[in-house]
N, CA, C and O atoms as CSV, one atom per row, in Angstrom:
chain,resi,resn,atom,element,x,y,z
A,1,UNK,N,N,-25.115,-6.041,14.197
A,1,UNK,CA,C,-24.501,-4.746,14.013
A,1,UNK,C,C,-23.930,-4.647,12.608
A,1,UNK,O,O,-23.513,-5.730,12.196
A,2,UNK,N,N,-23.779,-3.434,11.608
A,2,UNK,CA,C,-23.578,-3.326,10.712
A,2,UNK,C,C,-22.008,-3.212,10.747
A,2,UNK,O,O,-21.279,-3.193,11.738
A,3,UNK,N,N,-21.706,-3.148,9.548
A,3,UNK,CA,C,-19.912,-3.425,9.421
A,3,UNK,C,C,-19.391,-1.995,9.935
A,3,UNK,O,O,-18.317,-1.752,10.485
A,4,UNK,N,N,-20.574,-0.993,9.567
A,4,UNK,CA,C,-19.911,0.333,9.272
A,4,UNK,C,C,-19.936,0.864,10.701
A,4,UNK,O,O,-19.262,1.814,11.102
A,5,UNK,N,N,-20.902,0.048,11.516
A,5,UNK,CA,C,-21.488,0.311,13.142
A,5,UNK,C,C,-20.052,0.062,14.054
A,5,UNK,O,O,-19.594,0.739,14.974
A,6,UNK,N,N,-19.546,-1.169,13.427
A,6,UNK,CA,C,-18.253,-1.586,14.144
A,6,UNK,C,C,-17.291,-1.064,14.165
A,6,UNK,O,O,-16.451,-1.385,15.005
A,7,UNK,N,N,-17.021,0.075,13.121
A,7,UNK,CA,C,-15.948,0.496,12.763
A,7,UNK,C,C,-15.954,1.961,13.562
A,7,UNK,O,O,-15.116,2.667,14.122
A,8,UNK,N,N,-17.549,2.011,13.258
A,8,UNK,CA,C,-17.196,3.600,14.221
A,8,UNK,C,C,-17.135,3.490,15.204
A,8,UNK,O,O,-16.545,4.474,15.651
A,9,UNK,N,N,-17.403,2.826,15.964
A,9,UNK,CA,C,-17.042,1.587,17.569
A,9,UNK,C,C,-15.755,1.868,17.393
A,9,UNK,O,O,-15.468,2.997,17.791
A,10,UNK,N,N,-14.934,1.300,16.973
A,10,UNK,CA,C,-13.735,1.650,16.579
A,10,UNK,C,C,-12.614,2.565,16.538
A,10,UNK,O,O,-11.390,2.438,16.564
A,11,UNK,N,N,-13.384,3.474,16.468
A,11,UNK,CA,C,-12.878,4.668,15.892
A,11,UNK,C,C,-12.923,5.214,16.665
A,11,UNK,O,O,-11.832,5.723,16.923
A,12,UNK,N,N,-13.974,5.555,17.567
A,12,UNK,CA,C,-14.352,6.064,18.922
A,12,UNK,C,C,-13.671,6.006,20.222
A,12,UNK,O,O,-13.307,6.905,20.980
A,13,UNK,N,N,-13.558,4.275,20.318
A,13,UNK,CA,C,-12.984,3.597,21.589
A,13,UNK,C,C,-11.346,2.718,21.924
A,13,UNK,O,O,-10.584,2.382,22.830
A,14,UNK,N,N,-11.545,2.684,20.452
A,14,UNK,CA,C,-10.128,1.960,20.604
A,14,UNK,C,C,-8.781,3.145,20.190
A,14,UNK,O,O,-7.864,3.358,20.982
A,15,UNK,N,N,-8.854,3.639,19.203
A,15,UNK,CA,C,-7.941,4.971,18.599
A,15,UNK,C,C,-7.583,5.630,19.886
A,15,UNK,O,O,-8.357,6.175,20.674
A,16,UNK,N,N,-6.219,5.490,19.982
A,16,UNK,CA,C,-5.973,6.458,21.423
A,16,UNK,C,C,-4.693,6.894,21.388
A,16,UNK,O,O,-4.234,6.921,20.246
A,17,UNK,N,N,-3.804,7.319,22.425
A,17,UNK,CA,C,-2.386,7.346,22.501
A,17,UNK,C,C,-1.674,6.500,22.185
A,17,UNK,O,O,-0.651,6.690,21.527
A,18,UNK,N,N,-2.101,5.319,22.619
A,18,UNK,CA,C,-1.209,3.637,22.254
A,18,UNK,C,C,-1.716,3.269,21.113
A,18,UNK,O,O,-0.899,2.680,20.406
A,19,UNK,N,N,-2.963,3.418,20.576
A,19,UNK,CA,C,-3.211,2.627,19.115
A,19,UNK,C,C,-3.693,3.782,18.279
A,19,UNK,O,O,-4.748,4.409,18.374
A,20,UNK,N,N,-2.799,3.911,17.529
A,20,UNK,CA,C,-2.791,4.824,16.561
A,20,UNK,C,C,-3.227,4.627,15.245
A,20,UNK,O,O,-3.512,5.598,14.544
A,21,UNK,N,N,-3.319,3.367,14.791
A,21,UNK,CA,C,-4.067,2.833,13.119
A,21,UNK,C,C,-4.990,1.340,13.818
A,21,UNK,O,O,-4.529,0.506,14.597
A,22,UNK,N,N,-6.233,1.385,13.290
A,22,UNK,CA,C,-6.595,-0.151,13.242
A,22,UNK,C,C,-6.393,-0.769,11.845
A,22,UNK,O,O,-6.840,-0.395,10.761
A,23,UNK,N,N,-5.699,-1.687,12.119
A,23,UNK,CA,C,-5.587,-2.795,10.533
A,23,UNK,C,C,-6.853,-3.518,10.024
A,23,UNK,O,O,-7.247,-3.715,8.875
A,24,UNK,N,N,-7.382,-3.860,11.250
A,24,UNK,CA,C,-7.955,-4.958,10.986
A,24,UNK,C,C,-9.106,-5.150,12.255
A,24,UNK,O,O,-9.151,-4.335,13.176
A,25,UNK,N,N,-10.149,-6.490,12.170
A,25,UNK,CA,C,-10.782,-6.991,13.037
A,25,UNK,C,C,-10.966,-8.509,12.505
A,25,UNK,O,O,-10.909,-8.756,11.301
A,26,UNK,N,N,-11.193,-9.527,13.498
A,26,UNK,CA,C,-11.767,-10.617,13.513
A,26,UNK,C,C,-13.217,-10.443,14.046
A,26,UNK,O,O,-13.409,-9.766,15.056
A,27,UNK,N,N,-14.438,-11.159,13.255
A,27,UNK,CA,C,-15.379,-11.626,13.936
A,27,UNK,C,C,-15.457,-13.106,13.587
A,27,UNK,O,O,-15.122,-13.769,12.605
A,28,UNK,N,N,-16.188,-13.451,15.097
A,28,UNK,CA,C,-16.492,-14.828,15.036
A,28,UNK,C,C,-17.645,-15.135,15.391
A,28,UNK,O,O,-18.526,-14.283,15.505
A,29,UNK,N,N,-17.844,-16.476,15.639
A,29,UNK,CA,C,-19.226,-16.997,16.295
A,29,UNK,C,C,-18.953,-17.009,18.056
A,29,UNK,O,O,-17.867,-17.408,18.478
A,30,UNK,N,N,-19.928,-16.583,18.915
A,30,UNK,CA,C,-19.955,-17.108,19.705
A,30,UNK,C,C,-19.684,-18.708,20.188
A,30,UNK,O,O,-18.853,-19.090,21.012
A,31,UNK,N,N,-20.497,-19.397,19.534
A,31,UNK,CA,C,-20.468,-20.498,19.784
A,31,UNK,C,C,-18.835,-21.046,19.346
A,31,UNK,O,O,-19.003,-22.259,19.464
A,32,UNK,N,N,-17.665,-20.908,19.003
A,32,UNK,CA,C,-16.166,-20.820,18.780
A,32,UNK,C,C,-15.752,-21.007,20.194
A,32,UNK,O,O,-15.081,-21.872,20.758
A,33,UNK,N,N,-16.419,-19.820,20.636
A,33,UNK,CA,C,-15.905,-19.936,22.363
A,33,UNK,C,C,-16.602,-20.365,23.260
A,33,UNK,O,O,-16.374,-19.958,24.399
A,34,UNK,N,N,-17.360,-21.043,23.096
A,34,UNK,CA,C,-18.298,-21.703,24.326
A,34,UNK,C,C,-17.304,-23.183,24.072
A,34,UNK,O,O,-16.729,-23.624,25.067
A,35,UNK,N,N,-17.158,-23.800,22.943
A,35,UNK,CA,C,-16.839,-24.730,22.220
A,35,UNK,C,C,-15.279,-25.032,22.982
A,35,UNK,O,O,-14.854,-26.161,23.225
A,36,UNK,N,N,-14.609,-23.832,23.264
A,36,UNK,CA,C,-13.351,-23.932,24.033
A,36,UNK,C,C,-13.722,-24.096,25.387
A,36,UNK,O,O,-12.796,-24.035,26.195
A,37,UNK,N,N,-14.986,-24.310,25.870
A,37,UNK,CA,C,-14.950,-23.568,27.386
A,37,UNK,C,C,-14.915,-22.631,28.248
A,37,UNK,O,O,-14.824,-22.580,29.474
A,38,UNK,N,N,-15.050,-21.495,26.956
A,38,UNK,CA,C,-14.028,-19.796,27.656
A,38,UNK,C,C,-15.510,-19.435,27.306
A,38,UNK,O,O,-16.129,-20.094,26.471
A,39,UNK,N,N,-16.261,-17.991,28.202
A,39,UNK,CA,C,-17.544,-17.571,27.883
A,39,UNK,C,C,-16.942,-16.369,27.740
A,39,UNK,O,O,-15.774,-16.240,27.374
A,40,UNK,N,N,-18.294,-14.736,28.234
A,40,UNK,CA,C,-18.180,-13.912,27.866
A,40,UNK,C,C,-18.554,-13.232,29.107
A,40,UNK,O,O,-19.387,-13.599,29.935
A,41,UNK,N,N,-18.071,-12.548,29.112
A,41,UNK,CA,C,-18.584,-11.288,30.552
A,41,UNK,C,C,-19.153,-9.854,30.165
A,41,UNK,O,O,-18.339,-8.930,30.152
A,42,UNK,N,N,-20.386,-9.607,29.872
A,42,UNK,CA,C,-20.205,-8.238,29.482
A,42,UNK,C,C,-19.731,-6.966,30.275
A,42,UNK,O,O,-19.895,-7.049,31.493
A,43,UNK,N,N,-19.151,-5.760,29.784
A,43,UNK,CA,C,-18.636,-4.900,30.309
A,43,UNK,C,C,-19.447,-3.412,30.413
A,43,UNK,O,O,-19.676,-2.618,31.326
A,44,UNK,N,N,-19.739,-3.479,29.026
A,44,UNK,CA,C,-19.956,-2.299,28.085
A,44,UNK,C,C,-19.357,-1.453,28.035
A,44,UNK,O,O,-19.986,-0.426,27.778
A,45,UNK,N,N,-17.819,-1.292,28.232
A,45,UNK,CA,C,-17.197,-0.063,27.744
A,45,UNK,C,C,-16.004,-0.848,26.734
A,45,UNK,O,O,-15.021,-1.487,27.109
A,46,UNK,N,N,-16.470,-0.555,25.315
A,46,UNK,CA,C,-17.492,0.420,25.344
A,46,UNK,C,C,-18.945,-0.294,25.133
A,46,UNK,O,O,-19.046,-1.469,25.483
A,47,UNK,N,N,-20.132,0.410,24.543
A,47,UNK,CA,C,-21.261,-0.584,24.295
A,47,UNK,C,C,-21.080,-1.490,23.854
A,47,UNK,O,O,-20.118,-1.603,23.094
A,48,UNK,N,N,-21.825,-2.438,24.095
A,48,UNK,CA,C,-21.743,-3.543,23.888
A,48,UNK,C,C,-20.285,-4.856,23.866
A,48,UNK,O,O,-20.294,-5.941,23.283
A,49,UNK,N,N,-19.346,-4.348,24.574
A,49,UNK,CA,C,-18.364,-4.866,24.524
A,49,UNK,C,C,-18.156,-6.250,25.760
A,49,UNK,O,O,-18.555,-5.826,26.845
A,50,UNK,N,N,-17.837,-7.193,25.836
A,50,UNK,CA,C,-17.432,-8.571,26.507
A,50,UNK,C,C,-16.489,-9.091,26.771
A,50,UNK,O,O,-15.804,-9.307,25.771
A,51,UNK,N,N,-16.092,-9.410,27.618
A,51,UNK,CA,C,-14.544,-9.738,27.883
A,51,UNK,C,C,-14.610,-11.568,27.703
A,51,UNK,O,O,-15.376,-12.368,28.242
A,52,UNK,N,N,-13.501,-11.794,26.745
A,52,UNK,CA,C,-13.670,-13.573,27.297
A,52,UNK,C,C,-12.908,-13.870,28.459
A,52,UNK,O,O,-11.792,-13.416,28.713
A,53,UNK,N,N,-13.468,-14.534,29.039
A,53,UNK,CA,C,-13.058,-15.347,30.105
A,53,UNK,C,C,-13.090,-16.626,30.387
A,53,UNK,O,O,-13.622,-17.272,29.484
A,54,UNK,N,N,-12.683,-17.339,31.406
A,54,UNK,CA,C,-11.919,-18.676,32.158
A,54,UNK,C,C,-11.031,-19.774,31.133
A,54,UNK,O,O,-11.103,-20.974,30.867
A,55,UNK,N,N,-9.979,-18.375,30.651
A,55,UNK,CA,C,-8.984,-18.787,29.766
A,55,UNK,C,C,-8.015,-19.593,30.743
A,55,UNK,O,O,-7.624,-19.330,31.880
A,56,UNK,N,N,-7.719,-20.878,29.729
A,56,UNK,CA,C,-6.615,-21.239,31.022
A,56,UNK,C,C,-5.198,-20.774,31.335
A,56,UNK,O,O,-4.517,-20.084,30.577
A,57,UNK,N,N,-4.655,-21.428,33.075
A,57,UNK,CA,C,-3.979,-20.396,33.298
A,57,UNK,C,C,-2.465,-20.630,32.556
A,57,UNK,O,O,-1.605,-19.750,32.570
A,58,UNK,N,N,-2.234,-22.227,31.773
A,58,UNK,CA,C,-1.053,-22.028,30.983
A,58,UNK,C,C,-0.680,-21.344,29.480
A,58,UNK,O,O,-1.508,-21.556,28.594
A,59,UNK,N,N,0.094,-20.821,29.254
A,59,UNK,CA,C,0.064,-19.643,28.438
A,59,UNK,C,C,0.468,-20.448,27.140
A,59,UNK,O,O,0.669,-19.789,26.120
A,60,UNK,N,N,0.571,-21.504,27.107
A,60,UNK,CA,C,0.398,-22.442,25.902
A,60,UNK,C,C,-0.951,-22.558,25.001
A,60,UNK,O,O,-1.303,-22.129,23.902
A,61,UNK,N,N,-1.758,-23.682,26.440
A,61,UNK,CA,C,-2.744,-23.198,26.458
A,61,UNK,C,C,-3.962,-22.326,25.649
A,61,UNK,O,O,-4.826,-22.714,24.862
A,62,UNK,N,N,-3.676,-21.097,26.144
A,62,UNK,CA,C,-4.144,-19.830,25.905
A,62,UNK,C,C,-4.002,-19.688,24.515
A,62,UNK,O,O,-5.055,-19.854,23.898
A,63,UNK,N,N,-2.875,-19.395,23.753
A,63,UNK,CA,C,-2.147,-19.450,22.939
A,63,UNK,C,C,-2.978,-20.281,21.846
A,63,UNK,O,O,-3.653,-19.772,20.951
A,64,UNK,N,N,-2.823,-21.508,22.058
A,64,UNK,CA,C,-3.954,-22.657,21.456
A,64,UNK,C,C,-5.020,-22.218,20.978
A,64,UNK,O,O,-5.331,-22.030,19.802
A,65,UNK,N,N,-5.784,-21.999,22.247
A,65,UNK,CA,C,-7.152,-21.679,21.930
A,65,UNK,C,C,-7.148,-20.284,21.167
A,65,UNK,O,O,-7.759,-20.297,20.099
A,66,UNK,N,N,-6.775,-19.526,21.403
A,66,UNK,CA,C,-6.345,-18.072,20.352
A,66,UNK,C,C,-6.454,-18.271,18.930
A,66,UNK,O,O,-7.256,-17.843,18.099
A,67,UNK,N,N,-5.471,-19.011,18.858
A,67,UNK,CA,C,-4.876,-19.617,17.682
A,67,UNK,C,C,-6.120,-20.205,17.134
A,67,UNK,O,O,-6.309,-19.977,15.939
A,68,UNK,N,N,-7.109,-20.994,17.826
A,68,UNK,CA,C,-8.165,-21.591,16.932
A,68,UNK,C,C,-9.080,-21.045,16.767
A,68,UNK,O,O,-9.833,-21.362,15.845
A,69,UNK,N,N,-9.342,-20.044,17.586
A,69,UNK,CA,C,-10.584,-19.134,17.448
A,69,UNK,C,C,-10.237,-18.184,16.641
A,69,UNK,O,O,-11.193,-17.507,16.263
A,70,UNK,N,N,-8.984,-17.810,16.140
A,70,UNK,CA,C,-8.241,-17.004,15.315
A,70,UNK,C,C,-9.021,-17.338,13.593
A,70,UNK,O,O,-9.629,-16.663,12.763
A,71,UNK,N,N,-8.427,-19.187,13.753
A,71,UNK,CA,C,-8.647,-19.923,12.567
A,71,UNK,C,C,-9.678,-19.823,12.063
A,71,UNK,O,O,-9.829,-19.542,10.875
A,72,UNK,N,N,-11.087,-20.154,13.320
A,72,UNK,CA,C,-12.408,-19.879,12.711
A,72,UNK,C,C,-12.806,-18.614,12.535
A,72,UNK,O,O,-14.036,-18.581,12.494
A,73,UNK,N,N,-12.334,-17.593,12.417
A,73,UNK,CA,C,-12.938,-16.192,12.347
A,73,UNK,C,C,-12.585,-15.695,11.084
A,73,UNK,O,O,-11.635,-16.162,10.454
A,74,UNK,N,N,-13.351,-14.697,10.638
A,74,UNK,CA,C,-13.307,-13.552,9.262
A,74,UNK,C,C,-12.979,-12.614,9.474
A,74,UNK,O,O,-13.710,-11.691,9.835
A,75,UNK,N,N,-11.253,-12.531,9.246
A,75,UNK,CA,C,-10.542,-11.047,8.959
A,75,UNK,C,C,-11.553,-10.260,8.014
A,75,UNK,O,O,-12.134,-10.813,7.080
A,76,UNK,N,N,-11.720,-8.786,8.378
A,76,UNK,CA,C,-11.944,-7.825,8.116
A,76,UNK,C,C,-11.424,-6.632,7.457
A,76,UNK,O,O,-12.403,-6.017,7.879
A,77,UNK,N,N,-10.893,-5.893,6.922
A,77,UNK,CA,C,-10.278,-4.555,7.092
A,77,UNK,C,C,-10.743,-3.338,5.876
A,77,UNK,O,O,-11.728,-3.294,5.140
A,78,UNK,N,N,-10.079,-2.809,5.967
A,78,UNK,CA,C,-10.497,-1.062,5.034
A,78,UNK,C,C,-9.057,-0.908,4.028
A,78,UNK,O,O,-8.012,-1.225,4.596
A,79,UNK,N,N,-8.970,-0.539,2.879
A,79,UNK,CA,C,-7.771,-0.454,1.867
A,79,UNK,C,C,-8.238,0.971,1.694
A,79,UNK,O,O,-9.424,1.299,1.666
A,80,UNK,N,N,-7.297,1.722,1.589
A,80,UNK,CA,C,-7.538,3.058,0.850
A,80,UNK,C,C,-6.404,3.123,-0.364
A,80,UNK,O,O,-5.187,3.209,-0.195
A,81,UNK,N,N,-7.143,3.056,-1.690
A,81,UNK,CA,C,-6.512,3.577,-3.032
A,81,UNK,C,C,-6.902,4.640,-3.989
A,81,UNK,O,O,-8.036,4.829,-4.429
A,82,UNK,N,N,-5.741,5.364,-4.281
A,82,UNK,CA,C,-6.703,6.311,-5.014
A,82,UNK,C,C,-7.537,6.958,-4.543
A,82,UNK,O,O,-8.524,6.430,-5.055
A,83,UNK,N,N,-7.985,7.900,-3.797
A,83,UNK,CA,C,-8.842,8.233,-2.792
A,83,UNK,C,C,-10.244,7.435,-2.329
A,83,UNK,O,O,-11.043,7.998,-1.579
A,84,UNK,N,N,-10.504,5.934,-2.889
A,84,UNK,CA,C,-11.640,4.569,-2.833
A,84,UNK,C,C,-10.742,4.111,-1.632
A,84,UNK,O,O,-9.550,3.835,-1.499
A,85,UNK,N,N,-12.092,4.162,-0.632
A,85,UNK,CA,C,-12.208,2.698,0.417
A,85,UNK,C,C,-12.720,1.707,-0.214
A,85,UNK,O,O,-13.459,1.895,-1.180
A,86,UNK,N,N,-12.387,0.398,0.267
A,86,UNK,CA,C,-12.702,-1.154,0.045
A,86,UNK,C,C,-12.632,-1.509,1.397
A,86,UNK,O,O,-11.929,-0.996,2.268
A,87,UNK,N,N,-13.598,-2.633,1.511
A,87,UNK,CA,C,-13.800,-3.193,2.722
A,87,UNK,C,C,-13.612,-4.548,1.881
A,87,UNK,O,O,-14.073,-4.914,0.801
A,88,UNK,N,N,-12.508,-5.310,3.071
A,88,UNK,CA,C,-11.946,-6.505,2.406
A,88,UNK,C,C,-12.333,-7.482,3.714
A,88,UNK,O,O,-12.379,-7.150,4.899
A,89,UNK,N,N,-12.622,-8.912,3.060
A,89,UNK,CA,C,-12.179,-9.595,3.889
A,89,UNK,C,C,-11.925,-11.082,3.447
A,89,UNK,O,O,-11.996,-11.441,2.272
A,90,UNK,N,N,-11.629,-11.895,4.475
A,90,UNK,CA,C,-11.347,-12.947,3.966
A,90,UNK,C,C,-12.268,-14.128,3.915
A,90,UNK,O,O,-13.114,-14.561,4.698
A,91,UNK,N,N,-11.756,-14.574,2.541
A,91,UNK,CA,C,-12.635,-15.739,2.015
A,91,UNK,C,C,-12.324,-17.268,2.371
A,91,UNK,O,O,-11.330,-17.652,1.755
A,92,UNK,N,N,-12.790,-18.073,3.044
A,92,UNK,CA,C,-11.974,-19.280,3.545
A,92,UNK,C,C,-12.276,-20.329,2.228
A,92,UNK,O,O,-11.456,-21.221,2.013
A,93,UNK,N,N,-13.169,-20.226,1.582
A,93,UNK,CA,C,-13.158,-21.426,0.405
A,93,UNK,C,C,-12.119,-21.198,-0.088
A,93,UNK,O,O,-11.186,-21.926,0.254
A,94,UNK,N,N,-11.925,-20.385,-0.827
A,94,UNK,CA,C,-11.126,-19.521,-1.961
A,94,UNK,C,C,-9.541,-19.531,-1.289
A,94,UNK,O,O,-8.642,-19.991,-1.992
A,95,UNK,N,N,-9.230,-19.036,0.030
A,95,UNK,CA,C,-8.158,-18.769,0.789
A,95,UNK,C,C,-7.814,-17.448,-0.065
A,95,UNK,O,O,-6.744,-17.439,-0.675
A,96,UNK,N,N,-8.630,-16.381,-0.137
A,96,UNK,CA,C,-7.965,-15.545,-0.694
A,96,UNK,C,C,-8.898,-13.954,0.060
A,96,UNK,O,O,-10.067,-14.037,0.436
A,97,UNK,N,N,-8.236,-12.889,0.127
A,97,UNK,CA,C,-8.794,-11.686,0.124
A,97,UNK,C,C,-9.585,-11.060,-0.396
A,97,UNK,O,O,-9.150,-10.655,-1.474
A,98,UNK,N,N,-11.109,-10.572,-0.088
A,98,UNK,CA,C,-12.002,-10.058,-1.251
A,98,UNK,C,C,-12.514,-9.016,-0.936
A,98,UNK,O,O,-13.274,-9.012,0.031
A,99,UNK,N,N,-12.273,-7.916,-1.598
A,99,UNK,CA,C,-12.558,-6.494,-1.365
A,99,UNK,C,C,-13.927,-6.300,-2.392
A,99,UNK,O,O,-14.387,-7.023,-3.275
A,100,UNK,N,N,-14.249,-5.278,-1.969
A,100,UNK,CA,C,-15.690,-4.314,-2.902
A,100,UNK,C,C,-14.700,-2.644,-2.858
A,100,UNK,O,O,-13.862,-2.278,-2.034
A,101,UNK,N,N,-15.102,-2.106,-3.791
A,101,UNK,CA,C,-15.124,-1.081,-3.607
A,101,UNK,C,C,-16.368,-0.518,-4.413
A,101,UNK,O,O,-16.976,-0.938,-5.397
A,102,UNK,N,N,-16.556,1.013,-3.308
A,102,UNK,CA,C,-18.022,1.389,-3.888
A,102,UNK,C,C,-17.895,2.762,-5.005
A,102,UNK,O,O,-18.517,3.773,-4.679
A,103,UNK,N,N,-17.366,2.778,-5.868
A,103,UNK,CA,C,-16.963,3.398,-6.905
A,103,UNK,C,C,-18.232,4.385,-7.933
A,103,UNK,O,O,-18.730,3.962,-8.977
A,104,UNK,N,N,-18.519,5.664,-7.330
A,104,UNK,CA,C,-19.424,6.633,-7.450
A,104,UNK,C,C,-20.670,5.536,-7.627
A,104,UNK,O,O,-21.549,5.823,-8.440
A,105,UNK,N,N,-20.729,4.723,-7.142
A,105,UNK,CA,C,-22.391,3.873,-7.126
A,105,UNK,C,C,-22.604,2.759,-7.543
A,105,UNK,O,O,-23.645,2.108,-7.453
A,106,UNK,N,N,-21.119,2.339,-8.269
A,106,UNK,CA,C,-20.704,0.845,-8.695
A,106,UNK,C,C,-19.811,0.124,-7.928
A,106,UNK,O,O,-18.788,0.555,-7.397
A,107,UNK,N,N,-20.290,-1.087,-7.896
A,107,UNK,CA,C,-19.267,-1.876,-6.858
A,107,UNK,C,C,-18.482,-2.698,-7.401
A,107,UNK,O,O,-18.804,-3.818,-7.796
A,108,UNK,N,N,-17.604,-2.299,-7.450
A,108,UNK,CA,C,-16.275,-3.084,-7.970
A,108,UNK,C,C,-15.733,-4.472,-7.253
A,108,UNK,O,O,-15.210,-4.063,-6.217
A,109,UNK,N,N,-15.649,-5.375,-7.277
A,109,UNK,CA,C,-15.084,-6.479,-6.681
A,109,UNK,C,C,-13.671,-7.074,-6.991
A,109,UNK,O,O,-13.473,-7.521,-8.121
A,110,UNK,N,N,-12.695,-7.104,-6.069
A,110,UNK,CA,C,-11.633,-7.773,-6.530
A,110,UNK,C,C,-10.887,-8.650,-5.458
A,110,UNK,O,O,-11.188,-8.372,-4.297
A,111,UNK,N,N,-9.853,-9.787,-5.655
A,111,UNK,CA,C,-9.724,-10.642,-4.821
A,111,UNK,C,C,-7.923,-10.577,-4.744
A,111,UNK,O,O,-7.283,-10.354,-5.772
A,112,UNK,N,N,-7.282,-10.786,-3.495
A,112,UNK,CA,C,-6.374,-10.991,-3.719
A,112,UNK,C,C,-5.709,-12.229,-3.073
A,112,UNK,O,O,-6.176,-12.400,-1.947
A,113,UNK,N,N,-4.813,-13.114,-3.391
A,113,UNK,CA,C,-4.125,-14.163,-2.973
A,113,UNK,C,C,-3.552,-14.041,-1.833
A,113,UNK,O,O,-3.966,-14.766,-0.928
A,114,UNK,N,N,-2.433,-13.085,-1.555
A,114,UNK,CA,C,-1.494,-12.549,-0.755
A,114,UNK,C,C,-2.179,-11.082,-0.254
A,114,UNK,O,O,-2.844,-10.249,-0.870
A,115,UNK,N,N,-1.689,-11.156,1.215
A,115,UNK,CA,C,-2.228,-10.005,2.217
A,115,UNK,C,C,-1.346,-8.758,1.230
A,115,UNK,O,O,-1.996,-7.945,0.573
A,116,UNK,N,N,0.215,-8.745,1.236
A,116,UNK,CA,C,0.650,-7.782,0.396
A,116,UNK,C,C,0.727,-7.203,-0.618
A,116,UNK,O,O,1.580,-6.358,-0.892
A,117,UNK,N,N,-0.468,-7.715,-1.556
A,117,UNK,CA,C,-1.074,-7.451,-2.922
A,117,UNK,C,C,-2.216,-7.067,-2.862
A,117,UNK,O,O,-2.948,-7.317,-3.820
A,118,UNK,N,N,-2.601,-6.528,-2.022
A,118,UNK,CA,C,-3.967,-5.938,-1.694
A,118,UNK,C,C,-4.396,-4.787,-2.511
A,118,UNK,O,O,-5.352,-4.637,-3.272
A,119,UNK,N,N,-3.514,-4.082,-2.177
A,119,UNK,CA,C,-3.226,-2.499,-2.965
A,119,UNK,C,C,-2.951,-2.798,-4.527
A,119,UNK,O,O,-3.909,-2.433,-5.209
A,120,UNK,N,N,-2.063,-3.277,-5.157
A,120,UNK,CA,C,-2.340,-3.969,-6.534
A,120,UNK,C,C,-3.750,-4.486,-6.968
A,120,UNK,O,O,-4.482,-4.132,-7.892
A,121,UNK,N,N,-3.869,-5.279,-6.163
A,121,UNK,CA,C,-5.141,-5.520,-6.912
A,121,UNK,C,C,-6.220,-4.964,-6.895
A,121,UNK,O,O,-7.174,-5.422,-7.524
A,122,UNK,N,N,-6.315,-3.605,-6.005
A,122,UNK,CA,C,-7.454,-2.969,-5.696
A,122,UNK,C,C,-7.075,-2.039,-6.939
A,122,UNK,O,O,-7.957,-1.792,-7.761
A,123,UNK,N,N,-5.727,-1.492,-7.108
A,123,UNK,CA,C,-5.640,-0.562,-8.168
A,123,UNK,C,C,-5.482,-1.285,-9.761
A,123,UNK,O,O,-5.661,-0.712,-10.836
A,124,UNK,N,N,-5.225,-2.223,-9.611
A,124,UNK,CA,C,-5.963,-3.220,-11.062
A,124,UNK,C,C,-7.453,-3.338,-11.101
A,124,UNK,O,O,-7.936,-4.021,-12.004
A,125,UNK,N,N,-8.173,-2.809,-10.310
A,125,UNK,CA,C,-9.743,-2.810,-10.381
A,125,UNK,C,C,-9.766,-1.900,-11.139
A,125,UNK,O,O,-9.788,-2.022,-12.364
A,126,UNK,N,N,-9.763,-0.652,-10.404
A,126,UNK,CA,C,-10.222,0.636,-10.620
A,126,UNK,C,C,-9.648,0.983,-12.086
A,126,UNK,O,O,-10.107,1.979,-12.645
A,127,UNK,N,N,-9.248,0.666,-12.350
A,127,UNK,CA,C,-8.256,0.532,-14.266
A,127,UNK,C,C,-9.425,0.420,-15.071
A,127,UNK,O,O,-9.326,0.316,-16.293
């Protein structure tokens, strides 16, 4: 699925009374969670969507495995500056944030260290 496929997934199904902004997404590998023991159930609501399951029942536990499947996954998200989207995400060599922005047909690239310098450094691009 394309990045832009997920988002309108997104936009569609999750945006509601209770969630009012998405920040962010993790994707991972399947194989992350087979690796814990926990599989997948599909649902499809919405398409294509899966529930994990045979999480265990201590909430430590749980927690744990979260936490590591957290570790192995690639934050995602959208910056808006200046009226430019960037699609950022994270870089695990580097440990740092790396956005594109698509700038009337040029793609700008910039990286940031810290989650709260995002916006700085997207508007130190566009300069």
């Amino acid at each position: 699925m394309s990045a832009s496929a997920v988002w309108d997934i997104a936009q569609k199904h999750v945006l509601g009374e209770k969630i009012k902004k998405i920040y962010g997404r993790f994707d991972f590998l399947a194989e992350g969670i087979f690796r814990h023991k926990l599989d997948f159930v599909p649902d499809n609501s919405p398409p294509r969507h899966a529930n994990i399951v045979n999480w265990p029942h201590e909430k430590q536990a749980q927690k744990s495995h979260a936490q590591e499947i957290a570790a192995e996954s690639i934050f995602h998200c959208e910056v808006i500056c200046k009226g430019y989207v960037a699609q950022v995400a994270y870089e695990k060599k580097k440990n740092c944030l790396k956005g594109v922005i698509d700038s009337s047909g040029k793609h700008i690239i910039f990286t940031s260290k810290e989650v709260n310098k995002l916006l700085e450094a997207m508007e130190t691009a566009l300069e």
